[in-house]
Structures are given as structure tokens and as C-alpha cells.
C-alpha positions as CSV (number, residue, x, y, z in Angstrom):
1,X,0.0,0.0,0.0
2,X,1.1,3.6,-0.5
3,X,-0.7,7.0,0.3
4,X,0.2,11.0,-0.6
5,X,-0.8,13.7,1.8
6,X,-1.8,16.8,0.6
7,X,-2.5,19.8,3.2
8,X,-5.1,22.4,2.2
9,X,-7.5,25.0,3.7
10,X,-10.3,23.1,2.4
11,X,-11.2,19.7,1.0
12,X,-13.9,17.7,0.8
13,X,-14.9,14.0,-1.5
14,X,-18.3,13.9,-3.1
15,X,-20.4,10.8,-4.0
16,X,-18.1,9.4,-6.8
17,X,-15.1,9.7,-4.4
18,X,-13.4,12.7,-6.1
19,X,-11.7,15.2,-3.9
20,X,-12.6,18.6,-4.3
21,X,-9.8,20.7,-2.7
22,X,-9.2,24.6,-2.1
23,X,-5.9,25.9,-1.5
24,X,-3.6,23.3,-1.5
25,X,0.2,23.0,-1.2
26,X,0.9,24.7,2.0
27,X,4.0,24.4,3.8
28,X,3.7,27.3,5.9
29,X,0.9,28.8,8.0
30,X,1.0,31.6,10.7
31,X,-0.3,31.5,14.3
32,X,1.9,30.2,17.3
33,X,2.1,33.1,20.3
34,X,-1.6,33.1,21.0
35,X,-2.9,33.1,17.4
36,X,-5.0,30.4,16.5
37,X,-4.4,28.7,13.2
38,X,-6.8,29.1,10.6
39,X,-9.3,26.1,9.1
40,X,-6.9,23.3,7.4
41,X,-7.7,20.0,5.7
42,X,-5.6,17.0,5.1
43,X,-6.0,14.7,2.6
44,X,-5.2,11.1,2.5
45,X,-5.0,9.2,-0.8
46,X,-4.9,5.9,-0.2
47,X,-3.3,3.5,-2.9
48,X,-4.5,0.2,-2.1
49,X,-3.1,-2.8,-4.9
50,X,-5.4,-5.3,-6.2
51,X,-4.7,-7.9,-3.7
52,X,-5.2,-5.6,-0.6
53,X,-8.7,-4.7,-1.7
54,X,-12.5,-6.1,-0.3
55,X,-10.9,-7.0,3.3
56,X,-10.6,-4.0,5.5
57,X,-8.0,-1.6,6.3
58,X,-7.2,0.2,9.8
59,X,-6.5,4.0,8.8
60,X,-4.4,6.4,11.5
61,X,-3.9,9.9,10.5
62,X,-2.3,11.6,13.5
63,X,-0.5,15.2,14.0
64,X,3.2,15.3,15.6
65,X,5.5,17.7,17.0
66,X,9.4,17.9,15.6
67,X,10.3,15.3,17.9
68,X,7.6,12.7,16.6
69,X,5.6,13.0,20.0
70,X,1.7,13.5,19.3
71,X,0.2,16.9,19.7
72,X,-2.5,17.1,22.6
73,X,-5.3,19.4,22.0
74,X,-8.1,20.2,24.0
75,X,-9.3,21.5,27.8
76,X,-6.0,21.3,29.9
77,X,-7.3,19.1,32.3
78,X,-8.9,16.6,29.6
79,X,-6.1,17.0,26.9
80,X,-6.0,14.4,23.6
81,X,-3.8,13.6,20.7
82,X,-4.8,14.6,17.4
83,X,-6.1,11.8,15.7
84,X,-8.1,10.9,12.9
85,X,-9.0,6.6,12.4
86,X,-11.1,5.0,10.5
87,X,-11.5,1.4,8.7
88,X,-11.8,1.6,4.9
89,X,-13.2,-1.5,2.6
90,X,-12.0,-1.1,-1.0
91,X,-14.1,-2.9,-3.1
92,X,-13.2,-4.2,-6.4
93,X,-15.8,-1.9,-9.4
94,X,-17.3,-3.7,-12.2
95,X,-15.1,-4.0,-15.0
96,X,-11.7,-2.7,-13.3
97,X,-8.9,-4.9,-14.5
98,X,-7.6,-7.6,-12.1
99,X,-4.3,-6.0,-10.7
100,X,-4.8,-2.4,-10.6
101,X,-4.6,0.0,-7.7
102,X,-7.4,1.6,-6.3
103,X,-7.4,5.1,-4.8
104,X,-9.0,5.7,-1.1
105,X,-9.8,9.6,-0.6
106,X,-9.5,10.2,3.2
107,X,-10.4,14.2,4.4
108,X,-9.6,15.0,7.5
109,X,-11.1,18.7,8.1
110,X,-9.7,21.1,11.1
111,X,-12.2,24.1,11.7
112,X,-10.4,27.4,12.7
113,X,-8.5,28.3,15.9
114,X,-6.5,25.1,16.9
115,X,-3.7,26.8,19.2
116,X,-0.4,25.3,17.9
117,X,2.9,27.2,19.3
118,X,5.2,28.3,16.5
119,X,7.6,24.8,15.7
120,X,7.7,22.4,12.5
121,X,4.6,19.9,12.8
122,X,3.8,16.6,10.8
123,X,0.6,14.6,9.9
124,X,1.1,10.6,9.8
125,X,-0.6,8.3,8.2
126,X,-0.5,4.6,9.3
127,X,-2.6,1.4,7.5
128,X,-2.6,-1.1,9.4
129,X,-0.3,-0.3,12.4
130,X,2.6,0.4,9.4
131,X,3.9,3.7,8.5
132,X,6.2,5.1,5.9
133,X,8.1,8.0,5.8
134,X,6.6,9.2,2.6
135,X,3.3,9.1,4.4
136,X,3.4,12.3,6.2
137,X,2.9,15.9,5.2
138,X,4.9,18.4,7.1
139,X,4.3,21.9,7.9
140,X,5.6,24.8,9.8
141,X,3.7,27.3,12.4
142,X,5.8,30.9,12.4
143,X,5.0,33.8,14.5
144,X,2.9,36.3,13.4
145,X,5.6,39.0,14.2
């Protein structure tokens, strides 16, 4: 299996699975020092091969700090990691070839005003309990100053 991460300020999949994204490509957002960041998507495509399809799939999407340590959001006395899971079933359409691969959109939304200090940040994607390095999208928080 193999994914691509995209981050955004908005995305969304409609009924026949296509992504429909908005501003897409960002490395670099600002907030940190008491600004909250602005709305963010991140999108997960999925490559699943033929033989990995019609049986289900464990999907972790999760945000880390520079040091690979999840980031806790949330009331400080009932603080949680980031984290996005879901299982996926890719099922096999009439007349697609035996042996291609299938594509999996996964949208992960963030609405405005997550608190993030400034810092270098990463979103991870794991299948299955496995990870890859390519499966993550980085991204830096500066100072608004």
C-alpha cells in the first residue's frame, strides 16, 4: 500500500469519491504566540493494490511535533492527541482490471482556531499499524511577528 498527503485550507470528497480541494500546497501557515491557526484539511489518498482490496483496512492519521511526539489538544485538564481513524473497505468496481490499484480519498477537516505554538509539525498516516516515511505531510507554524 502507498498514500500521498496533501495539506489544504479546504477539502472535501463527493459521492463518486473525487476530492474537491481549495488551496492546496501549504507548507507554511501563521499563528503560534496566542494566534489560533486558521481552518486546514488534510488529505489522505490511499493507494490500495489489487490484492489488498474487499478486506478492510485500519487507517491512523495523526499530527506530531518535531520530535515525533503527538500533539495534545483540548481543555488542559482533559487533553488528547490529534487523531483521525477509520477502517476503509476497498471494493473491487465492475469491470476494473484484475491488478490495478485503487485510490481511497480520506479528508480529514480542522475548523479554525487550533492553538499550535510556532515549531515544525507533521501529519502521519499509518494502515494497518505500518507507516512510511513518505506518508506524512509536514508543515511549519511561524509567529505572526
Amino acid at each position: 500500500m502507498k498514500a500521498t498527503l496533501l495539506l489544504c485550507d479546504a477539502a472535501q470528497v463527493d459521492p463518486a469519491g473525487k476530492v474537491h480541494i481549495l488551496g492546496a500546497g501549504w507548507t507554511v501557515v501563521t499563528g503560534g504566540n496566542g494566534v489560533p491557526l486558521p481552518a486546514q484539511a488534510v488529505v489522505a489518498m490511499v493507494h490500495v493494490p489489487w490484492h489488498e482490496t474487499v478486506r478492510p483496512h485500519f487507517l491512523r492519521l495523526r499530527l506530531e511535533d518535531a520530535d515525533g511526539n503527538p500533539v495534545l489538544v483540548g481543555p488542559p485538564d482533559a487533553r488528547q492527541p490529534m487523531v483521525h481513524e477509520q477502517t476503509v473497505v476497498v471494493n473491487r468496481p465492475a469491470g476494473a482490471p484484475e491488478g490495478i490499484t485503487l485510490d481511497v480519498p480520506v479528508v480529514v477537516s480542522i475548523g479554525p482556531g487550533m492553538p499550535l505554538p510556532a515549531g515544525r509539525y507533521a501529519w502521519r498516516l499509518e494502515s494497518d499499524g505500518a507507516s512510511d516515511e513518505d506518508w506524512m505531510a509536514t508543515f511549519h507554524v511561524r509567529d505572526p511577528g
